[in-house]
N, C-alpha and C positions, 0 to 999 in steps of 0.2 A: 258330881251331881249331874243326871240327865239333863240336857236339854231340852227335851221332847214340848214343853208347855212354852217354851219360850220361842221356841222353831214354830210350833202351830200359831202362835201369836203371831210372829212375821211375815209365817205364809198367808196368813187372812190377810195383812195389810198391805199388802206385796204391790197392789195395785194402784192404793192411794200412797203410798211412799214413791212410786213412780211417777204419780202427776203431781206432788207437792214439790221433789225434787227436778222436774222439768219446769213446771211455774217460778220455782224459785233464781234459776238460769236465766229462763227467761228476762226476769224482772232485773237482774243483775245488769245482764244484758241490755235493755232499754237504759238505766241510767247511766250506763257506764255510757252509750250512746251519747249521751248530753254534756258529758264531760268535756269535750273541746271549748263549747260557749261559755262553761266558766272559766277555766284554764285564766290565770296571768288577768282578769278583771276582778276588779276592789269592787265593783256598785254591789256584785251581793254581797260581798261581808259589809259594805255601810249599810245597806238595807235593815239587816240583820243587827248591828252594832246602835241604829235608832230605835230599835223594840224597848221595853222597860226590862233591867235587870232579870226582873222574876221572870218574865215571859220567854225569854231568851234562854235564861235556864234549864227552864222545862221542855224547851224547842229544842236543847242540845245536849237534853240528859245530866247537864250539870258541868259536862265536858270542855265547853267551848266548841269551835268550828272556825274552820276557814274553807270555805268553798273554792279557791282559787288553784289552791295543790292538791294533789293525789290523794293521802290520807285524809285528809280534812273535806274532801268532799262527799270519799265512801262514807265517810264517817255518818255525817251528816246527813246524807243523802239512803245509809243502805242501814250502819250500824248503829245508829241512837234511836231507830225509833222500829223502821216497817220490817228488818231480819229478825227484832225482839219479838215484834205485836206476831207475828205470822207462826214465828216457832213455838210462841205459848199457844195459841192457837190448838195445833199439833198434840203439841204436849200434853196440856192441860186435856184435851179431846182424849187422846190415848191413856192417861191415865183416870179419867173418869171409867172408861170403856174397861178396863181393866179387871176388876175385879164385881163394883158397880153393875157393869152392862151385864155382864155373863150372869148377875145374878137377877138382874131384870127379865132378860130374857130365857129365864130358865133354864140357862144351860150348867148352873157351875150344881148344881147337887149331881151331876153328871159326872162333872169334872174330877170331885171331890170325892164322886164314888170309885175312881180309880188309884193305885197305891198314890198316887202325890199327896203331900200331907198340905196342909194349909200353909204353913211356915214354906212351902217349896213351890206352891203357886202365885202366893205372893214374890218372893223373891223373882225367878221366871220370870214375869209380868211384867217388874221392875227392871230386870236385864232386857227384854223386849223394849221396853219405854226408851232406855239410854240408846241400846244399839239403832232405834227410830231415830230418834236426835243425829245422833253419827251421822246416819246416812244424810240428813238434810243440813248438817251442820259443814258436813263435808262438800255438798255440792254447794252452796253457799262460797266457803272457802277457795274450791275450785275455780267456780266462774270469777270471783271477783281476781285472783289470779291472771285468770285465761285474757280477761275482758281488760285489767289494768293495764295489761302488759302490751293490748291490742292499740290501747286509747294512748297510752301515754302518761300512765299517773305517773311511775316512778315509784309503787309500793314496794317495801320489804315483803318479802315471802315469810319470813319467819316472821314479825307480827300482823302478818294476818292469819296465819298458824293459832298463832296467840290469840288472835280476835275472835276468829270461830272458836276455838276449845273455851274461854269464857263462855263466849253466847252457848255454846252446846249446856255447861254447865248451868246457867239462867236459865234454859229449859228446861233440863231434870230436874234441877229444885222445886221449879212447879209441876211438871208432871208427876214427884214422889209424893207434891204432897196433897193432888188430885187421887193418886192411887190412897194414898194415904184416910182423906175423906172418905171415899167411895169403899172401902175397904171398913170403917168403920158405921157409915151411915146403909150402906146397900141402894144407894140413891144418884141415881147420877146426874139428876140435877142439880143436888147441893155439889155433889163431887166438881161438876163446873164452877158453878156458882161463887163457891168461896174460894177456891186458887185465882177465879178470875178477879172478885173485888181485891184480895191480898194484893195480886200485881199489879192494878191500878193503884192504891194506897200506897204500893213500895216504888211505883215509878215517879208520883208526887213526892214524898217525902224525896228521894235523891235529886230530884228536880228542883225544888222548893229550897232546899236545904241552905246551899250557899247564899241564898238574898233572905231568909227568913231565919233569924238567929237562932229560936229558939227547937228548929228542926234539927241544926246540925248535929245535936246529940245523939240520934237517931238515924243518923244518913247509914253511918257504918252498919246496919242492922238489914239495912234493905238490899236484897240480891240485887237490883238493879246496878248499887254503888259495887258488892264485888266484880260484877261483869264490865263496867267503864269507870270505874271511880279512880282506877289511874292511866284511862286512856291507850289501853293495849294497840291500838292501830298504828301510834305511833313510839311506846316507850317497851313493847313486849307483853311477856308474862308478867304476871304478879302470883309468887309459892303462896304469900298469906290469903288472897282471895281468892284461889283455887282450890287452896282448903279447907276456908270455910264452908264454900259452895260442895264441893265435895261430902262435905259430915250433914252440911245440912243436908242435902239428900239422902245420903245414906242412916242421920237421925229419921225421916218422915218412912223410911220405908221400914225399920227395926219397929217404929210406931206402929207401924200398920200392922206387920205381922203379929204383934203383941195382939191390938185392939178385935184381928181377925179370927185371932185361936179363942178368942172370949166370948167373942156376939153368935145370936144362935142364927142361921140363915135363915133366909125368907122363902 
């Protein structure tokens, strides 16, 4: 299969994939900065240990935290809340933009006026969206590396490997299933709109879950719980929630392609 739709995709975003992954350095950078004044001090994990159950939960993705060691800080500090919220961001952005925007903007009767069949610009679209992730998931990965290793955490390389390729995974799920919307509505405001309430509903339920009993039956179902629900920063991969995360993306975008050879364009 050409690449040709999934290259032009790239190269349109060439620019903002350049400052999302400079910002995200950045910001790595700044916290990792601050890591000495927690280092080897308990007052913030007491701080933290007098919240109420539920709050604490939701403050740590469900995971726990310790601020005082090297995992438990990034953790806390880079991977339970602001590497999620920023990459769906991205994601969810670029999969609205996807198939949505080109048809807002009147370019895709263009698009589709060229041999690519519909089944092949979706897909493309979808390989553009992942290979985005990559790049931002990768410098993520990178810095927290560079910048551990500057500070003094003491991280494993190989789970924070693990960390990022989850988190990459959290953001293709919603970016497929942004493509996914937008591909079926031709709107990209819903195409926002509903990946984003999903991940706020799915970051509640994995949050809520262990102090509210009657969530836990539901934790499993929420990408958030595949992405940290056994703690990759410090324990590695996890094959079963990478596979989930895996089909679920690759379910939203087989969806898409279905829903897009049906609907008539706008």
């Amino acid at each position: 299969m050409s690449t040709d739709v999934c290259v032009k995709t790239l190269r349109d975003q060439r620019r903002g994939l350049l400052a999302w992954s400079v910002a995200l350095i950045l910001l790595v950078g700044m916290y990792a900065g601050f890591y000495p004044s927690f280092h080897g001090s308990g007052s913030y994990n007491d701080l933290i240990n007098q919240m109420p159950k539920a709050l604490r939960d939701l403050f740590t993705a469900g995971a726990g935290g310790d601020l005082s060691s090297g995992p438990g800080y990034i953790y806390m500090e880079m991977l339970s809340f602001m590497a999620p919220a920023l990459l769906l961001v991205y994601a969810i952005g670029a999969g609205a933009q996807a198939v949505a925007g080109e048809e807002e903007r009147h370019t895709l009767d263009l698009l589709l006026a060229t041999p690519a069949s519909r089944r092949r610009v979706v897909v493309e679209k979808g390989l553009a969206i992942a290979l985005g992730i990559t790049v931002l998931a990768s410098s993520v990965g990178l810095a927290i590396i560079a910048f551990g290793a500057a500070t003094g955490m003491g991280l494993s390389t190989v789970n924070v490997f693990a960390s990022v390729v989850h988190l990459g995974l959290l953001g293709l799920v919603f970016g497929c299933l942004a493509l996914l919307v937008g591909a079926a509505t031709g709107r990209v405001a819903i195409a926002r709109g509903v990946p984003a309430a999903v991940a706020v509903v799915a970051y509640l339920v994995n949050g809520f879950a262990p102090s509210v009993s009657w969530l836990s039956a539901f934790r499993e179902f929420s990408p958030f719980y595949q992405y940290v629900g056994h703690d990759p920063i410090r324990n590695g991969f996890s094959l079963v929630a990478l596979a989930v995360a895996a089909m679920t993306a690759g379910a939203f975008v087989a969806a898409a392609v279905h829903l897009f050879r049906r609907r008539d364009i706008a």
